[in-house]
Structures are given as C-alpha cells and as structure tokens.
C-alpha positions in Angstrom: 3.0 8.6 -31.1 4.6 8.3 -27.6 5.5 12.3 -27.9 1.6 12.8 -28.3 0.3 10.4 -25.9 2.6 11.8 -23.2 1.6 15.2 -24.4 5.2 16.6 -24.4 7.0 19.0 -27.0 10.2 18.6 -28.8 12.8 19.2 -26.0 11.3 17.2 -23.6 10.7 13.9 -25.8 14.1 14.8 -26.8 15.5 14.7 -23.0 13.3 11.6 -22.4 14.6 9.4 -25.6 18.1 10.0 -23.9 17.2 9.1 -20.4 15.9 5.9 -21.4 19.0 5.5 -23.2 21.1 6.2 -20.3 19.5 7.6 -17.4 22.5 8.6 -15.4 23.8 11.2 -18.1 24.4 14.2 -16.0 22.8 17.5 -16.8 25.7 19.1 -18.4 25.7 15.7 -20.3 22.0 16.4 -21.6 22.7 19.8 -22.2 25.4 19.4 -24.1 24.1 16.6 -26.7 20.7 19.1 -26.4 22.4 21.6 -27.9 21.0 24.1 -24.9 22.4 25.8 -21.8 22.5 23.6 -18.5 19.9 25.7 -16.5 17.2 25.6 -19.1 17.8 22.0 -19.0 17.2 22.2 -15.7 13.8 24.0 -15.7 12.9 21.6 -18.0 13.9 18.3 -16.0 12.0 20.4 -12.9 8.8 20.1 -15.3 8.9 16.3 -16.8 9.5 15.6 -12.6 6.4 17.3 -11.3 4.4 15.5 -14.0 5.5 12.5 -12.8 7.1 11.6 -16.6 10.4 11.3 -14.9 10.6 9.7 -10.9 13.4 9.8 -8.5 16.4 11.3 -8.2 18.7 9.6 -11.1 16.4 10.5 -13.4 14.6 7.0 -13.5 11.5 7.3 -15.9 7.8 6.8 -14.9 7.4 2.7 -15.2 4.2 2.1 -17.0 2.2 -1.4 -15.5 3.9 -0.8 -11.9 1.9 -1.0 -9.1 1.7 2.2 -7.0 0.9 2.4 -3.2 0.2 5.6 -1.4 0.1 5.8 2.4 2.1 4.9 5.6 5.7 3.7 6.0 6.4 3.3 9.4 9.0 1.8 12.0 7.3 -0.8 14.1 8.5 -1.2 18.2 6.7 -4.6 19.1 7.0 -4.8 22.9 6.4 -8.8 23.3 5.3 -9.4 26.7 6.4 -12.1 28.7 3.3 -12.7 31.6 -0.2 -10.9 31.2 -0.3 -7.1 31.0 -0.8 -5.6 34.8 -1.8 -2.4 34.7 -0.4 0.5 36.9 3.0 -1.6 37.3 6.2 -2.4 35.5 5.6 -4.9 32.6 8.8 -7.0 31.6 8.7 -7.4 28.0 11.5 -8.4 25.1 11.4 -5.4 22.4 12.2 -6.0 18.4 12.2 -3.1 15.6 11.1 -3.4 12.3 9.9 -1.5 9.2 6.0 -1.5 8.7 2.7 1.0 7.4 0.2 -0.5 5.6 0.9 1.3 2.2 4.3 0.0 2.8 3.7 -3.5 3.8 1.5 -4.3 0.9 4.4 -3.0 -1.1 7.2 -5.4 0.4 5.3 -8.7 0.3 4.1 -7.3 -3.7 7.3 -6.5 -4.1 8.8 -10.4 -3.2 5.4 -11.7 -5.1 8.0 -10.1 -8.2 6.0 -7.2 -9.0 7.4 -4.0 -9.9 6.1 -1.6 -7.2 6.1 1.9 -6.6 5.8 3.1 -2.8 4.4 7.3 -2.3 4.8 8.7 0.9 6.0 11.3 3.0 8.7 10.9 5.8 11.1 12.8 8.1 14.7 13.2 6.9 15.9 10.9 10.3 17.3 7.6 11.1 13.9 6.1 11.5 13.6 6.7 7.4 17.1 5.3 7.0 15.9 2.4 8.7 12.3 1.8 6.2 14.6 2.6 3.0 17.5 0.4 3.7 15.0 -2.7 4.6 12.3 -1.5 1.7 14.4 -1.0 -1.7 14.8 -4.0 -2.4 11.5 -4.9 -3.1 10.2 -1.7 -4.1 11.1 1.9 -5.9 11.3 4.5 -2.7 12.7 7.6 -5.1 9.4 9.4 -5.0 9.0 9.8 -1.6 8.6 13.4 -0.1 10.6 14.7 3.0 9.5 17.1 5.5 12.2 18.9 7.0 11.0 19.2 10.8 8.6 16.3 10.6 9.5 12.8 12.2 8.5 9.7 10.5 5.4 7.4 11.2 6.1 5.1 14.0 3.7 2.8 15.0 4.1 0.7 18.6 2.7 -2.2 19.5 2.1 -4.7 22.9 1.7 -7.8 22.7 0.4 -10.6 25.1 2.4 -13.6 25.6 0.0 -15.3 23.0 0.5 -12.6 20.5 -2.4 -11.0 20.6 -2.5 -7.1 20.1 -3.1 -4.9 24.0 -2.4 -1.5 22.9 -1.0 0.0 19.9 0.2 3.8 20.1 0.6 5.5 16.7 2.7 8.8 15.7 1.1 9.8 12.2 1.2 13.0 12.2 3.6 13.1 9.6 1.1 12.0 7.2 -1.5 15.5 7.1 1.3 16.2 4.8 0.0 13.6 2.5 -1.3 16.4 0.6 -3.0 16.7 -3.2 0.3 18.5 -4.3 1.9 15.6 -3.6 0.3 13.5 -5.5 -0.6 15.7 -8.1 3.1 16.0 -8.6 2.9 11.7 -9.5 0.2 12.2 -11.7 1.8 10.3 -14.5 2.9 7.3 -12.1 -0.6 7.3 -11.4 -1.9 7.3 -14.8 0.9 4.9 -16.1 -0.1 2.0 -13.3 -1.5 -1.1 -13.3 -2.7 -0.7 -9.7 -2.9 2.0 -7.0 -3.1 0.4 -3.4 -4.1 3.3 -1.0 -4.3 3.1 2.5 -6.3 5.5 4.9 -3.7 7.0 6.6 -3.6 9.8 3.5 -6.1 12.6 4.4 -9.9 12.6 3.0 -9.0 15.3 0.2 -6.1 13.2 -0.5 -8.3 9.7 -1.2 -10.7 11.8 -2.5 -8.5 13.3 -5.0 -6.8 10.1 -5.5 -10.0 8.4 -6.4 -10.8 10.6 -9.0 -7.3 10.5 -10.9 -7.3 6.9 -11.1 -11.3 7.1 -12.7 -9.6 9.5 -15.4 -6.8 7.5 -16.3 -9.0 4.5 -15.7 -6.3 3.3 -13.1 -7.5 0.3 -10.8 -7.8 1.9 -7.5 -7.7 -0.4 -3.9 -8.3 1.1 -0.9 -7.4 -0.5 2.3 -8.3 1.2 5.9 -5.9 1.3 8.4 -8.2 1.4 11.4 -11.8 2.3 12.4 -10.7 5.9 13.9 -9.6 6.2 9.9 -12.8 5.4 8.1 -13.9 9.5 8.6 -11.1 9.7 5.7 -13.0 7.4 3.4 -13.7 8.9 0.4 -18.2 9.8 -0.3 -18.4 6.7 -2.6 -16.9 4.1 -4.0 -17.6 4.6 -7.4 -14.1 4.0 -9.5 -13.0 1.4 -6.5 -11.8 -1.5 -7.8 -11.3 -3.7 -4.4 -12.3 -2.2 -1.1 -10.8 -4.4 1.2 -12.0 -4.0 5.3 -12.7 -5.3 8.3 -16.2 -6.3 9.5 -15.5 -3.3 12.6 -14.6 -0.9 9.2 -17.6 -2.1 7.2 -20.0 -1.3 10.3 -18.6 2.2 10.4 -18.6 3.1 6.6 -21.9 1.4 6.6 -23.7 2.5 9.6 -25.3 -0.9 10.1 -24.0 -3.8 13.0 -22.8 -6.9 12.0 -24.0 -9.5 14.6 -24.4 -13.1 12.1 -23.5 -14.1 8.9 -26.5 -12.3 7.2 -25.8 -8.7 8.3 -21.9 -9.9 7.3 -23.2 -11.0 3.2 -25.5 -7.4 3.9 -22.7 -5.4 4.3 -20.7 -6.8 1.3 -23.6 -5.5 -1.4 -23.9 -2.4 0.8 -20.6 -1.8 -0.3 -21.3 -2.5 -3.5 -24.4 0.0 -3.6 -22.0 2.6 -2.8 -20.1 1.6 -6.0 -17.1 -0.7 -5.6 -16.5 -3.3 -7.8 -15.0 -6.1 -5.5 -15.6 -6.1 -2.2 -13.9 -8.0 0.7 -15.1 -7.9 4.6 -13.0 -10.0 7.0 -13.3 -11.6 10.5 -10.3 -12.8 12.0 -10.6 -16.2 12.2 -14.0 -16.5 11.0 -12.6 -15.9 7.4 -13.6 -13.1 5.0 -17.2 -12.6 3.0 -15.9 -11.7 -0.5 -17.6 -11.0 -3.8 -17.4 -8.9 -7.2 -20.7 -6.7 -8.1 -23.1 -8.3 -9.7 -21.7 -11.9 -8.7 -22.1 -14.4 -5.9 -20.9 -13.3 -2.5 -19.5 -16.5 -0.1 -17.7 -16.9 3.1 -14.3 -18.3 2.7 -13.2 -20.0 5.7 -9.7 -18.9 7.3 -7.0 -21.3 7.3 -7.2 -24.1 10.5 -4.7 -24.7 12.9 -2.5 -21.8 12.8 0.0 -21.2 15.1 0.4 -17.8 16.4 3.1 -15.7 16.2 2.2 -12.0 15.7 -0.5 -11.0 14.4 0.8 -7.6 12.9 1.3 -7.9 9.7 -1.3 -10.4 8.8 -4.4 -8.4 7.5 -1.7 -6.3 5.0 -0.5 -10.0 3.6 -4.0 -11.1 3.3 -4.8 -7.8 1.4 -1.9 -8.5 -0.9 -2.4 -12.5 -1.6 -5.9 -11.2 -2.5 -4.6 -8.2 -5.2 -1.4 -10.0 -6.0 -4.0 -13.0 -7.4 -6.1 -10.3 -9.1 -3.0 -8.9 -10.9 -2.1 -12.7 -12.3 -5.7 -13.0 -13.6 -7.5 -15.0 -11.1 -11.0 -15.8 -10.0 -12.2 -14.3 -6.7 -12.4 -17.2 -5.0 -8.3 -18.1 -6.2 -7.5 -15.0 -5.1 -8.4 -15.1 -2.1 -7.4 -18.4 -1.3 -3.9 -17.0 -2.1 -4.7 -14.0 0.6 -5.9 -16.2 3.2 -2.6 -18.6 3.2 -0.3 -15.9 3.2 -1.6 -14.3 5.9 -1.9 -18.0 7.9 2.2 -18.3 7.3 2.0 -14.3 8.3 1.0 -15.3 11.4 3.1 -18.0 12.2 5.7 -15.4 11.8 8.0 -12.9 14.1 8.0 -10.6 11.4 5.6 -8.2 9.3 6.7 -9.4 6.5 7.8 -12.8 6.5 11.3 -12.6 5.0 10.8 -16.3 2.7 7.5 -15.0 1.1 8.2 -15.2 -2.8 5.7 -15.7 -5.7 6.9 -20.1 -5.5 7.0 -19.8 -2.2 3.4 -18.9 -2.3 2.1 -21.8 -5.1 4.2 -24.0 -2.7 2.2 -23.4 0.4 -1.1 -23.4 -1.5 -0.6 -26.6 -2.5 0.2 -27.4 0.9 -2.8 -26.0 3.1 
C-alpha cells in the first residue's frame, strides 16, 4: 500500500524500506544489499530526492505531519541607538547580530513550541549561512535548503530608537528571486506529506502562486504571512486554498484596495479577505490588538496584551503569527489561538532577541495562565 500511494516501483520502495531502516548506509552499502551497480543507485537516489521522497543530505526521508515553511532566513544587524536619530550626523549606537527572516522565525519559535519543522529556502554558501544554520538546527530540519554559488544570503538591518521602536530597516533580498518553482517543485513530496506550509512573501509571485496550488492538490493547509507592504505585489490572485492569511491592517489596505480609518473598515477588511477565499483570516494593529475570524463565523477584536515593556519589537509580529498557528495545530478555537499569539508576542517584546531563547510549549501554558 505505501509503494502505491507513494507511486514508486520496485527499486525504489526497495531503497526506501532500507533507508528507514538505516538511513546512513552508504551508497555502495545500498547497492550492494540491492543487488545493482553503485551508479544506477545513484540515478535512482537523484530521482526519490527531486521528488522530495527522500530530503537532505544523509538521506533522511520526507517526514509526513511536519510543518513546512518556505521563505526568508536572514542575519539580522540591530543597530540600538543610544539618543534620538540625527540625521546628516554620526549616530552612536551599540550593534548585536542575530539569525532572523520571517519563514525562518516562524520556524524557530514552532520549532521550541516541539513541532517537527521543516525550513525551504535558498542562501549563499558564506559565513552569514553558517551563522542561520548553526543557531537554526536545533529547532528545525535545514537539509533542503538550496545554495547559490555567487549569491550572498538575506540580511536584514535594522535601527532602532532608544525606546525600541523601528527608524529604518535596509533589506538585501535579492537572494530570494531564486526562490524559484524548480525549487519547490523539487519538495513536492515534503509539501504533500505536511501538516502545514507557512509561506512568507519574500518567495516570488509565481513561486506563492505555485505554492498555493500544490498545497490545494495535496489538500495541504497553506498560511501565508507577508513580510512588508512593498511585498503584497507578490500575493498570489486569490486566496482560495488559504487556510490562515495572517497581515497587518497597512497589508490588508493594499491587498484590499480599501483604508482602514475605525474599527468598521478594520471587521470590513477581515470578510473582504474572506470574499477573496481564505478560510481564517487575521488583521493586526500593533497595540490596538488583531480583528480575527474563520469564514462563515463571528469576527471580534482581541485586545493586545496591557502593560508591555518594550524591548525590540523585531521579532514580535512572526511570534504572534506562530502562537496563533501553533494553537491551530493543537486543535484550538480561534479565539484560544490567538490568545496564545498575542502573549507570545507580549514576552517577544519584552525581549532583546527575535526569538526569545526560553519560549517552549510549558513555557507558553505558563505565561497564559499568567497574563
């Protein structure tokens, strides 16, 4: 039965039945219990990876139920200011590095939430991808990530006033036009075999679009998240197959063409996004809290948490975005689930880091019992 649902023929269920028996057998291993020559081993290994039936380099097998997130992975330079930004003049500032991207970041704090994630992107073979792997492995699977020879990786920098409140952020994406379809056609079985795929807009329109589709075939819960306002022209035409679109109320103004000045253009933009065919929809507004609601349903304002004290506010939207999925993955009403979003990005904020390094799936039940 697995042989035909995977659709393979006799060698390759043969060479997958041994991998999940052992998968760091070596190809002359393989080939000898196979019975076949080491190179048409290797053709066939070649073939079960670009299908996405076996993922990484040691020959790990597809996980079915993981969750999958396509899209940025990025070094973050905060430059934390220490008086009011002066223009046209020397700024003293204090400067920290860290790992961040949105795909990424919603696959670290899932990752500590103790789901098995998945993390597709594409990167430059340099020391700034050294830096995202050794602080990312650990809470997710980086083995199907593409390098570009010639290509740096995404970096994202970010000032900061003394409060910390965002002043400029410069971003070097460029790396990510190479996002392509082939790329993720060559995952198709990941994305078949998941229990979510989290993708963020820095993949190109094609890419979403292409996205969007596979996960409605292999009836795949799809959530996109946008990155930024600039990146809402790589939204995909509809939202038909979107499980969660999460955005911003600046986002939902641009996908929807319509201003949000009260709270009734805010509930009016939450069913326009369901008109255009997602199934949950979440709009947010800082400190104002989020309008949230599944098709069909009530729609409500859910306050955000009270006397937060800031830290940095990078980081915070992606660990509201993962409370909010994370609760959907354990089975929980809307309104649970975002209750979980909202107090994880509150203790987001009141961090230095991205992802706050504490943040488990305990840790989490703690503090909502606590706010």
């Amino acid at each position: 039965m697995e042989v035909e649902v995977l659709g393979l023929n006799d060698k390759e269920a043969a060479i997958v039945k041994l991998l999940r028996d052992n998968p760091f057998l070596t190809q002359q291993e393989m080939a000898d219990q196979l019975e076949m020559s080491r190179p048409a081993l290797a053709n066939l290994i070649s073939g079960l990876i670009k299908r996405g039936i076996i993922a990484g380099r040691a020959y790990i097998l597809a996980k079915e139920n993981e969750i999958v997130c396509i899209g940025g992975a990025n070094v973050d330079r905060k430059f934390h200011m220490q008086e009011d930004a002066q223009l046209g003049t020397s700024n003293p500032v204090a400067m920290s590095v860290s790992v961040g991207g949105v795909a990424r970041n919603i696959a670290d704090n899932l990752g500590r939430l103790d789901h098995a994630v998945r993390l597709l992107t594409v990167a430059g073979n340099d020391s700034d991808w050294k830096l995202i792997e050794q602080e990312s492995e650990a809470y997710m699977d980086v083995t199907s990530v593409g390098f570009l020879p010639g290509h740096s990786t995404g970096s994202y920098s970010a000032v900061l006033n003394p409060d910390g409140e965002l002043v400029i952020a410069l971003a070097n994406m460029e790396v990510y036009d190479a996002l392509s379809v082939d790329y993720i056609e060559g995952n198709d079985r990941v994305i078949a075999n998941a229990a979510l795929v989290v993708m963020d807009l820095n993949c190109p329109k094609e890419t979403v679009e292409y996205v969007k589709n596979r996960a409605r075939i292999h009836d795949t819960p799809l959530a996109i998240i946008p990155v930024s306002s600039p990146k809402m022209s790589h939204m995909p035409d509809n939202l038909e197959g979107v499980t969660w679109f999460i955005c911003n109320r600046d986002e939902a103004e641009t996908y929807t063409g319509y201003p949000i000045d009260n709270e009734e253009d805010w509930e009016k933009a939450v069913h326009r996004l369901f008109e255009a065919g997602a199934e949950n929809v979440v709009v947010t507004a800082g400190s104002k809290g989020v309008m949230a609601g599944k098709r069909g349903g009530e729609v409500k304002q859910y306050s955000a948490i009270k006397n937060v004290s800031v830290e940095d506010v990078t980081g915070a939207g992606d660990a509201f975005v993962s409370g909010v999925l994370h609760g959907h993955l354990e089975g929980l009403e809307t309104a649970e689930a975002i209750r979980r979003g909202l107090v994880n990005a509150a203790k987001t904020l009141e961090s230095s880091y991205t992802v706050r390094p504490e943040l488990s799936k305990s840790q989490l039940e703690l503090e909502m019992e606590e706010l």
